[in-house]
C-alpha positions in Angstrom: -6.7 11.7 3.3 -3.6 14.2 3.4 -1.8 13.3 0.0 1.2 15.2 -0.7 1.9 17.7 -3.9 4.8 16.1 -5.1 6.8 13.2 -4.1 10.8 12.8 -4.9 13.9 10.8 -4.9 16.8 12.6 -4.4 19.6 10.1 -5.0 22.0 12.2 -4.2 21.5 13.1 -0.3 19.7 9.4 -0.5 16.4 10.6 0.7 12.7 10.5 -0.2 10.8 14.1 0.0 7.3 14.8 0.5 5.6 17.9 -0.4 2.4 18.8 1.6 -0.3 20.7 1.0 0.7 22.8 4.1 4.1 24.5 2.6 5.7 21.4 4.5 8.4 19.4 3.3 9.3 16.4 4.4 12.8 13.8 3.8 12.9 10.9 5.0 16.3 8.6 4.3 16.6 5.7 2.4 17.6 3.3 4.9 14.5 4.7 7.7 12.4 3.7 4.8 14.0 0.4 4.3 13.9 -0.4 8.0 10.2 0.9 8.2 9.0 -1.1 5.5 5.2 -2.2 6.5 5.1 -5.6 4.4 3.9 -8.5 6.5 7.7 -10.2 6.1 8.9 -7.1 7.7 6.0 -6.7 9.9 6.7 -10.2 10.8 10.3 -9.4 11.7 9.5 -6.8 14.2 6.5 -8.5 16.0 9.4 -10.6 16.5 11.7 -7.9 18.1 14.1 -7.6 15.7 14.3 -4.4 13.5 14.3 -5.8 9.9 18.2 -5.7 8.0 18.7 -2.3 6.4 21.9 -1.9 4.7 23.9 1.1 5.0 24.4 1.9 1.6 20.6 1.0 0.6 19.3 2.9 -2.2 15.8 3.7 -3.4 15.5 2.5 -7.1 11.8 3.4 -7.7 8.3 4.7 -6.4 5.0 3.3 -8.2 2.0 4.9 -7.2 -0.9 3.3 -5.4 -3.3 5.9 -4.5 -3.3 5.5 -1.3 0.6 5.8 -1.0 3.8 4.2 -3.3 5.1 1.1 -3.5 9.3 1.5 -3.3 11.4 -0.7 -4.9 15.3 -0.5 -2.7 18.5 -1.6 -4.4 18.6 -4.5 -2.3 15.7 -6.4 -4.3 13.0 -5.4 -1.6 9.8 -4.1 -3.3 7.0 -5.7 -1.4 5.8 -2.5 0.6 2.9 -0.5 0.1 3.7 3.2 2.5 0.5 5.0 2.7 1.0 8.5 2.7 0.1 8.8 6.7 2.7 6.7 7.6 5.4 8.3 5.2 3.9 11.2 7.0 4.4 10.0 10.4 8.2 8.5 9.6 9.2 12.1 8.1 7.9 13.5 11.7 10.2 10.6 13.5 7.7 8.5 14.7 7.9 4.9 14.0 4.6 2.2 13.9 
């Protein structure tokens, strides 16, 4: 399992970063991550085809690890998501589940 070096929040530019192994590093906004959230509710949402509600102004408040990945906690009470680090990996490249 790819886990990366160091993980950040940058409050400032609003934006998670992800240093890899590789030299790479990775940012991935605040309101991608809040859209992308993998929880079942959210899952739920888009197997309905809807994109779950993101706010603009969304902020992350905290990151707890879990091994695998981090829960994140956003400033609009959302905190249910688990990201494991391929699929931070694969929203920092664009890509979407």
């Amino acid at each position: 399992m790819k886990t990366p070096l160091e993980v950040r929040n940058d409050s400032v530019t609003r934006a998670l970063t992800l240093c890899w192994p590789t030299g790479e590093i990775q940012r991935v906004d605040h309101v991608r991550l809040r859209a992308a959230c993998p929880c079942a509710a959210c899952r739920r949402v888009r197997l309905g085809g809807v994109a779950p509600a993101a706010a603009p102004d969304v902020t992350l408040l905290a990151i707890e690890p879990m091994g695998y990945g981090v829960q994140l906690a956003f400033s609009d009470g959302h905190a249910r998501g688990i990201y494991p680090w391929t699929y931070l990996e694969q929203l920092g490249h664009g890509e979407d589940r």
